[in-house]
C-alpha positions as MATLAB code, in Angstrom:
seq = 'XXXXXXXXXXXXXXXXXXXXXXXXXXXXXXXXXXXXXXXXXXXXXXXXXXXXXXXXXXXXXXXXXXXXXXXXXXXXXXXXXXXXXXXXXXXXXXXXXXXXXXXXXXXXXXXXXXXXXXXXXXXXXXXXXXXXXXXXXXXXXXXXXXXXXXXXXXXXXXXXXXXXXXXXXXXXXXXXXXXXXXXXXXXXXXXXXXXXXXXX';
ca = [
     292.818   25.418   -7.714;
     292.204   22.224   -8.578;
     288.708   21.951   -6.304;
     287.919   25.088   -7.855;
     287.944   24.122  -11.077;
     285.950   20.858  -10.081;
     283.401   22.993   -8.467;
     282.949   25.035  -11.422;
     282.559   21.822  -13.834;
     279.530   20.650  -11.402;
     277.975   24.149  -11.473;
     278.212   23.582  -15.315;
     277.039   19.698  -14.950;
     273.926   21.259  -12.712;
     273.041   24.121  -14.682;
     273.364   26.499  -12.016;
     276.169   29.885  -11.828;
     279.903   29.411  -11.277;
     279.824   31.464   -8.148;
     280.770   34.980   -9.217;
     283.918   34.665   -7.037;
     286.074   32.005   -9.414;
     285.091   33.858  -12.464;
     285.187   37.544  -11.370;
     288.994   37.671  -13.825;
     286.921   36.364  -16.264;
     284.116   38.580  -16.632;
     285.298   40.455  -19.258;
     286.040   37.440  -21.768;
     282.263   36.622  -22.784;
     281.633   39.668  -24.572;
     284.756   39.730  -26.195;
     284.262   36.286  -27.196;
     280.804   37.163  -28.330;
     282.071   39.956  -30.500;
     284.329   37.723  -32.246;
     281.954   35.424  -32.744;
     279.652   37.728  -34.875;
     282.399   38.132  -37.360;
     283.068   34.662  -37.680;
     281.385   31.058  -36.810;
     284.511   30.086  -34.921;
     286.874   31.385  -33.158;
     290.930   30.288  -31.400;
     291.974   31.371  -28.030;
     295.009   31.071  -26.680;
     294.795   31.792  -22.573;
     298.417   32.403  -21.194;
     298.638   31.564  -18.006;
     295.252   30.025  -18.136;
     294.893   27.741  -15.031;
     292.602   25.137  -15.150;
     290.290   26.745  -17.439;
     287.990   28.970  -15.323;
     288.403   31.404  -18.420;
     286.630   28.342  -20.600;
     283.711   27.277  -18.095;
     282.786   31.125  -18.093;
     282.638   31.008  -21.476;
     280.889   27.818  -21.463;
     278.169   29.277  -19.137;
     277.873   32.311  -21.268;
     278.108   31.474  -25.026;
     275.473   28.977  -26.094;
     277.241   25.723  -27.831;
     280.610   27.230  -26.998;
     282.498   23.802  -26.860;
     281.260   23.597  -31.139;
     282.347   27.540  -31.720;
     285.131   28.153  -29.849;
     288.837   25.796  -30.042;
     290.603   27.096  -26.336;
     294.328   26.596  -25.810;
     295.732   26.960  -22.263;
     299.641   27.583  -21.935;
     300.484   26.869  -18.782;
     303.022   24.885  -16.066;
     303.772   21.610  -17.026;
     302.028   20.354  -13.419;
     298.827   22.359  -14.440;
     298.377   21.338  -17.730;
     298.893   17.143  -16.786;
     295.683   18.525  -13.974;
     294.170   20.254  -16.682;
     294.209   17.233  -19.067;
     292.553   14.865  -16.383;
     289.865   17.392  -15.783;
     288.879   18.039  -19.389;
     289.719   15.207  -21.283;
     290.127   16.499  -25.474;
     287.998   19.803  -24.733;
     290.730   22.377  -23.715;
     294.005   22.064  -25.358;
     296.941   22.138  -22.595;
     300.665   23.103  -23.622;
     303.521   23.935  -21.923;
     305.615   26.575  -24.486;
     304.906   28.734  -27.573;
     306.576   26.408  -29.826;
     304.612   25.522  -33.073;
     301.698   28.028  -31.992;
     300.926   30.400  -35.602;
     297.659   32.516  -35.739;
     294.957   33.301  -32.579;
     291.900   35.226  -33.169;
     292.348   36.016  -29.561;
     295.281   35.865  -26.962;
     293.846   36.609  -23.650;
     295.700   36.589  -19.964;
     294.111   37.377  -16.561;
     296.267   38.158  -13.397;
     299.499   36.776  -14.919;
     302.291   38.779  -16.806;
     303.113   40.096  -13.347;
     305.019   37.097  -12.351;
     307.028   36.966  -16.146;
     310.591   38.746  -15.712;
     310.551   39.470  -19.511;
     307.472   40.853  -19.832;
     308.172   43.063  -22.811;
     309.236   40.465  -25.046;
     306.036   38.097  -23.700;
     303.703   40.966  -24.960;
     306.017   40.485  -28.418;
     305.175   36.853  -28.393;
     301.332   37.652  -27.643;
     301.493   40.006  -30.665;
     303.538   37.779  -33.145;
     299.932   35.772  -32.983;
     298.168   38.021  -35.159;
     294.986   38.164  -32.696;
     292.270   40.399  -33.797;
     292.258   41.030  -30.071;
     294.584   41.107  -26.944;
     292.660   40.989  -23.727;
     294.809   41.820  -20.754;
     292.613   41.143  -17.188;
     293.712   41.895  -13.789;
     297.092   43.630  -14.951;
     298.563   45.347  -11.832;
     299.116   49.045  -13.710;
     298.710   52.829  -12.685;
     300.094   56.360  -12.607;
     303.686   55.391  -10.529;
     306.673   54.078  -12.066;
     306.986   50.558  -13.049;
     308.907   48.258  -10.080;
     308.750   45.080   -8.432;
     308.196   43.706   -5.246;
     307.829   40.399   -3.258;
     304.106   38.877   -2.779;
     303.497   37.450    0.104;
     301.761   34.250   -1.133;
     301.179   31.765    2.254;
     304.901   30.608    3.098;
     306.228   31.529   -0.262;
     307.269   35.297   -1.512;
     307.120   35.245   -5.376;
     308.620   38.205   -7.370;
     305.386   40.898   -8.618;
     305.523   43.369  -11.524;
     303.279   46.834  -10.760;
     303.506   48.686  -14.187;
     303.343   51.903  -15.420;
     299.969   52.127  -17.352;
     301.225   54.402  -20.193;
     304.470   51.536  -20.752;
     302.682   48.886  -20.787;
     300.395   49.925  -23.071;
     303.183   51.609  -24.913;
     305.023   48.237  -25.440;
     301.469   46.820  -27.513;
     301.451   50.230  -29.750;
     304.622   49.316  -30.557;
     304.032   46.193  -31.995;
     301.206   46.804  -33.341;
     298.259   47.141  -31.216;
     296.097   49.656  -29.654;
     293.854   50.141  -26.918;
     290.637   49.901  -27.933;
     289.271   49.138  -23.850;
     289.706   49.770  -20.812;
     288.208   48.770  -16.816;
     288.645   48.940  -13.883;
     289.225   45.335  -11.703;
     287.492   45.368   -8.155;
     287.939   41.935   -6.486;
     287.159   40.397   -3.184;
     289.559   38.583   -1.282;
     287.714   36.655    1.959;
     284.603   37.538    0.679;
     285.467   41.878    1.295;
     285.925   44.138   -1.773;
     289.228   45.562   -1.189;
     292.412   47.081   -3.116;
     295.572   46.557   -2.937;
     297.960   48.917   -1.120;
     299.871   50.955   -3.084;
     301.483   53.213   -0.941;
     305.020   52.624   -2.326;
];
């Protein structure tokens, strides 16, 4: 992750594209950002599960002086954020917890409320930040019933939510939200455009 994010800083340095692959959870975020921004000169993000800001760069690549518009919080593992401080000195805000965190004008996650055992009460917190917006990328959901399995993640096997679309979106109308988008993730894994089996 972390030569990722290093290679995506030099594509920025170089003015040339963060290869499609390290931003393809992220493709979504620039026009949301972009809509936000033509309500209001500048805009908060809070990025759960944010990594080592991939979610920023592609915003950086996208939104013309997006380090003056846009004030990017990353909540992530305490390892990731002491990376994520080295790599981006005072421009992305690293924290480890929700504590002392009021009003977003956008929460956004990619790819990570499947590894969160409490998930319901997570989407609670996201809502309890008054976003204008909630954008949810690369959420594992369709038409089965929600259950978990075991990912197979190189030597490790780390515990994987697949949710029920209409509960999961059911927990946001509940507090609060509704769903005002919706598409559909393709990604490429080893460079092939695959999916995921689901025949369980």
């Amino acid at each position: 992750a972390y030569d990722v994010a290093q290679e995506c800083i030099l594509s920025l340095k170089n003015k040339i594209p963060i290869p499609f692959f390290h931003k393809q959870r992220s493709v979504v975020l620039p026009p949301v950002v972009a809509l936000l921004l033509k309500e209001t000169p500048k805009i908060e993000i809070l990025d759960f599960g944010g990594g080592l800001g991939i979610g920023y760069m592609t915003l950086k690549e996208s939104i013309l002086y997006a380090n003056e518009k846009i004030k990017y919080t990353i909540l992530e593992l305490p390892e990731i954020c002491k990376q994520g401080r080295e790599l981006h000195k005072n421009e992305i805000e690293f924290i480890e917890n929700f504590s002392n965190l009021q009003k977003f004008d956008l929460v956004h996650s990619s790819s990570a409320i499947q590894y969160i055992e409490d998930w319901k009460n997570l989407v609670k917190t996201f809502c309890s930040k008054n976003a204008k917006y909630i954008l949810m990328s690369g959420v594992f959901a369709g038409d089965f019933e929600t259950f978990v399995t075991l990912q197979n993640y190189y030597n490790n096997k780390i515990p994987h939510w697949f949710f029920n679309y209409n509960e999961f979106v059911e927990i946001f109308n509940q507090n609060g939200y509704n769903l005002e988008m919706r598409t559909y993730v393709s990604a490429k894994r080893l460079n092939i455009e695959d999916e995921l089996p689901m025949t369980n």
